[in-house]
N, C-alpha and C positions, 0 to 999 in steps of 0.2 A: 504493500500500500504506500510506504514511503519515497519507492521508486514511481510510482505513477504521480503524487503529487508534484515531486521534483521535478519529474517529466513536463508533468503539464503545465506548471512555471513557468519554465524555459521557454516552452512554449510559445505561453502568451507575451513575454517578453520579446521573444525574436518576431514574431507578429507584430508589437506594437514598434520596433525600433526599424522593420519594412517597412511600415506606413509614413514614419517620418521621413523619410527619407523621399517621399511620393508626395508629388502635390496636388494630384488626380487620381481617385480611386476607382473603382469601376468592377463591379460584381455581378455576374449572371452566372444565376444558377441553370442547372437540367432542369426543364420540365418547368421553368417558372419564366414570366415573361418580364419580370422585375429586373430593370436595370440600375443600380446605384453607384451617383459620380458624387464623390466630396473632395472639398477641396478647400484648402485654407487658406484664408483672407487673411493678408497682413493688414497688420496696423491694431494700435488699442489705445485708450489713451491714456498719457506718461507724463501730463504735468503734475499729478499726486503720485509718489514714491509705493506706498502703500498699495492704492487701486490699482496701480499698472501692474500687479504683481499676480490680479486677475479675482472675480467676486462669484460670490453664490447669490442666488433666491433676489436677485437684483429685478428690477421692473424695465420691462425694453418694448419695440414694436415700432413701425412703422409710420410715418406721418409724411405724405407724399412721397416722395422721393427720396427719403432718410431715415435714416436708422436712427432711432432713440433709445439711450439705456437712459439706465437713474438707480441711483442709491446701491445697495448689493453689503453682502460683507466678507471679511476674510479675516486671517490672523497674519497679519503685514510681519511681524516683525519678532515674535517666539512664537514657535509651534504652540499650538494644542498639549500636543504630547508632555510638554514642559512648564505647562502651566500659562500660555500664551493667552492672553487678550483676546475676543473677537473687537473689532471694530468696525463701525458701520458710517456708511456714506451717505453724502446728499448732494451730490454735482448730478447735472443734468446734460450728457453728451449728445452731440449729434454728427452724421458724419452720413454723404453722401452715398445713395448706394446705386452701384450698376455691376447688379450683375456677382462675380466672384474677385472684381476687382478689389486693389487695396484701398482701404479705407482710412480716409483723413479725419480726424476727429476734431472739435470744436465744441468749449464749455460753452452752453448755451442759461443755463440759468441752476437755481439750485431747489432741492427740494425742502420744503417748511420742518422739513425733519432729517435727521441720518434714520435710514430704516431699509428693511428687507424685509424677507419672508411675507408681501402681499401679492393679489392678483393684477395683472396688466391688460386691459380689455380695448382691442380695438371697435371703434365708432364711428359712423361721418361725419363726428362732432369734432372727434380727436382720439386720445388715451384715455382712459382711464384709470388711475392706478389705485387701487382700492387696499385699506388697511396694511396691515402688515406690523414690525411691530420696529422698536428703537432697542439701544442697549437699556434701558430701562422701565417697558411698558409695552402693552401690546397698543395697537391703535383701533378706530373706528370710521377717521375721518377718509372721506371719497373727493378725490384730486382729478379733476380735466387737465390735461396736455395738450395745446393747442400753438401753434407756430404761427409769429407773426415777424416777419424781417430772419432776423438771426437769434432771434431771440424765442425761448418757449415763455408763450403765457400759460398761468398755474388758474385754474379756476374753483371756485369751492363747493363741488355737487353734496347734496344731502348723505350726512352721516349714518353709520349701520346704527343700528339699536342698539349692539354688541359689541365689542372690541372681538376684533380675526385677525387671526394669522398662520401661515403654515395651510391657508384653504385652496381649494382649486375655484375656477370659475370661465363662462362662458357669455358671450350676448346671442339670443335668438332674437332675432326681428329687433322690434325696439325695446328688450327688454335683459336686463343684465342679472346673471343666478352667478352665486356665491355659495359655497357648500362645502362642509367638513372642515377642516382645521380645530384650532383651539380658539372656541369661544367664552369667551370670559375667562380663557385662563385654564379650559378642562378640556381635554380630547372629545370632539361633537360628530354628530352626521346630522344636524341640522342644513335647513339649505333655505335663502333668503333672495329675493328679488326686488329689482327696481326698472320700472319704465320708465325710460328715460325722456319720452314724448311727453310728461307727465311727474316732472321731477316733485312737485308740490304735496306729489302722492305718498312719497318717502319711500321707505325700505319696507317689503310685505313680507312674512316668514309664509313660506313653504310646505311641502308635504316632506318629512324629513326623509333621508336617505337610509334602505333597510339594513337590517342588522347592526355590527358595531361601527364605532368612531375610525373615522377619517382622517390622517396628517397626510400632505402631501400625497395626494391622490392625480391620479391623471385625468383629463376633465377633456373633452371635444364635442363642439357642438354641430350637427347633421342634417339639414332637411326638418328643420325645427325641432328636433329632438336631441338627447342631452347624454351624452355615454359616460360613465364613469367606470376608473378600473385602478386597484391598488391603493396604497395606502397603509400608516402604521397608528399606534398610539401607544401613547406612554403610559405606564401603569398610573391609576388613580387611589384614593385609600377606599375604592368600592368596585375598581374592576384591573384585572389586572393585564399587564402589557399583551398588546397584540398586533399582528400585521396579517392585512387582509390582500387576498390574489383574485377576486370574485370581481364582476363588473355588473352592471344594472344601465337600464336605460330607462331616462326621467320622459314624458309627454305631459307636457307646458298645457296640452288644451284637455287632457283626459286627468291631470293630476296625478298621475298613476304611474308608478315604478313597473320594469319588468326587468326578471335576468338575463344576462348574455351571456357567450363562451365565454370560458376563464382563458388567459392568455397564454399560451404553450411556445415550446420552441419547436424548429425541425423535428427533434425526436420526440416531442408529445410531451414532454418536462416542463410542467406548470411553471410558468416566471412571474418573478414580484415586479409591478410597475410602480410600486411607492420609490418618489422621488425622481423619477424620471417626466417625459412630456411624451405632448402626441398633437398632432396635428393633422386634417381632413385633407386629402392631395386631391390633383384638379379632377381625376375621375370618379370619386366620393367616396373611397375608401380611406381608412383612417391607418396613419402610421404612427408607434407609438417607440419608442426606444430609450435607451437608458436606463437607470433605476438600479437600488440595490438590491443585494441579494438575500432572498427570502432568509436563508438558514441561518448565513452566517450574522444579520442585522436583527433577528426576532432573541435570537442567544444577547447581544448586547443591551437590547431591550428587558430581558428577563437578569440582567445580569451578570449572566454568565460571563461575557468578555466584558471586563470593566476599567476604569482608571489607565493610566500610564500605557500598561500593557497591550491595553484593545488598540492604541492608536500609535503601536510605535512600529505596526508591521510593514512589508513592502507594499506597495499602489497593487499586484496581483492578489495578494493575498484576502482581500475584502471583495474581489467578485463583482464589483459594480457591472451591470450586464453591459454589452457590447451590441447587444443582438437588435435588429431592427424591423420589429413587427408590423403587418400589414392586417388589419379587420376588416373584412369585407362586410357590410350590416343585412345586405341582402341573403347568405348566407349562414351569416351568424360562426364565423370560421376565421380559422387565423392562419396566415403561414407567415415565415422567414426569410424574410428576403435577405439575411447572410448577417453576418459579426464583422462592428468596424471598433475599433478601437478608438475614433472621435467621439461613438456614443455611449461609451462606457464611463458616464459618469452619473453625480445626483446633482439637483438645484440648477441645474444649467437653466437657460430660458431660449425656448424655439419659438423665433420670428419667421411666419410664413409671407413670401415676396413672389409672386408671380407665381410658377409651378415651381420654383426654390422655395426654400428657404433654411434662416441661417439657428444654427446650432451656439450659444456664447453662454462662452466660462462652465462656472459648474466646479464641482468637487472631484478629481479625481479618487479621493480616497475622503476616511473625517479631519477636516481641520487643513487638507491641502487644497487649493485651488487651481486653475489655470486660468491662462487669459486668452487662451484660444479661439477665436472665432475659425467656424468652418459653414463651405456654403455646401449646401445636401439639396441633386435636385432626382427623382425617383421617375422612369421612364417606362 
């Protein structure tokens, strides 16, 4: 057994040190008509020492013809491992996109807070960047992102009921759903909405989401309907730690939940999508990639891997998946369209841009980040 794990180290090592080396990847499997080309965008931006060194759970997305990030956090400066700081940001970048080309950045304004872990919704109003939380507090308040010259204007849409963070969320039609994270502070599968044609109306609570709570779930929205899949939560002093692999699909006009496939690989090996993303591609199937791994992240949660120890191993050894799943809804079925080493992380954030889009930062491992931008287009 020792010889096969060492083996498959190597492994994935000498896998991820081929891809560096590649600045066009391109995977077609037998018998699948999925083509995948990734490819890395230079540029990130380098006037803060810290940020440049790359963020998680950061708020990003598109606004005409540019790329917007905001906020994010990392441990700039000691590990995790050693007892390191998080720190959290509030610059507001922007930076031209066409395409896979490199990307020139520009501070464009700042956000009313340093924060991470909320949702990023796009609108034809603008962004939206909803809750999330500071080094000291979770939030509530909902921020518009709108461009005017070079500058972002911040606008102040109606507050949740709740302070969220750590949720997934989606807009169908004119209407924007928030769901699971930690509300008030405790692991939820509540889900809460706002029409934004109708902002006066405020924030409405939902029909919650079945079974248990929700951290960092993958959330995409379809043909007005609402697909959810993965997700963890931290023990409470009334239930104890758990991560869920199960998906459900919400209808906005029926009020009513149903289940979907659970997310498998090639070989039929249930996979965790907490903490990873997903995104509807231009022929309406949904791709979902990233995320950590079920066995070895629900042990850390129950405590098994703890302290020092849990976070001083190498980037292979935590399993974050690599693998990039395609859901077909009509079907209700999933395949593999192959393992990249770009998508094997958590917290990253997937901005879709035409039949691209791009993959940025994220955790390679707990407590390390990257500042990778890569552009992912699926054919």
């Amino acid at each position: 057994m020792k010889k096969i794990v060492l083996l498959s180290t190597a492994l994935f090592f000498m896998i991820i040190m081929h891809a560096q080396t590649r600045l066009d990847i391109q995977q077609n499997h037998a018998g699948m008509a999925d083509k995948v080309s990734i490819r890395k965008v230079d540029g990130f931006p380098d006037k803060d020492s810290g940020y440049a060194k790359g963020v998680s759970a950061l708020y990003a997305g598109i606004l005409g013809k540019e790329l917007v990030i905001a906020g994010g956090t990392n441990f700039p400066n000691i590990p995790v491992a050693d007892g390191g700081k998080k720190v959290y940001y509030s610059s507001i970048y922007t930076a031209k996109s066409d395409g896979c080309k490199p990307l020139r950045w520009k501070e464009a304004g700042q956000l009313p807070d340093s924060s991470a872990y909320g949702v990023t919704i796009y609108t034809e109003q603008g962004l939206v960047c909803i809750a999330g939380n500071t080094a000291k507090k979770s939030l509530s308040r909902v921020l518009l992102l709108s461009k005017k010259g070079r500058k972002i204007q911040i606008h102040t849409w109606p507050s949740l009921p709740v302070t969220m963070d750590n949720m997934a969320g989606v807009s169908i039609g004119k209407r924007i759903f928030v769901l699971g994270g930690n509300v008030n502070g405790i692991p939820s599968n509540k889900m809460y909405s706002l029409d934004y044609s109708n902002l006066e109306q405020g924030w409405q609570e939902e029909k919650a989401m079945p079974g248990i709570s929700r951290i960092q779930s993958v959330c995409v929205a379809r043909k007005g309907k609402l697909y959810v899949w993965g997700g963890f939560a931290l023990a409470t002093k009334d239930t104890p730690a758990s991560l869920s692999v199960d998906g459900y699909c919400y209808d906005p006009v029926q009020k009513s939940w149903t289940p979907v496939a659970t997310p498998v690989d090639a070989g039929g090996n249930t996979v965790s999508l907490g903490g990873g993303v997903g995104t509807v591609l231009h022929d309406g199937r949904i791709a979902c990639m990233g995320g950590v791994d079920k066995d070895i992240f629900l042990k850390a949660l129950q405590g098994v891997y703890k302290g020092k120890e849990y976070y001083s191993h190498p980037v292979e050894w935590y399993r974050f998946s690599p693998r990039m799943l395609i859901y077909q809804p009509e079907t209700d079925t999933w395949t593999e369209a192959g393992e990249f080493p770009q998508c094997a992380r958590a917290g990253a954030a997937l901005v879709p841009h035409g039949k691209c889009f791009f993959i940025i930062n994220g955790e390679l491992m707990p407590g390390i980040r990257t500042n990778d931008i890569n552009c992912i287009r699926i054919e």
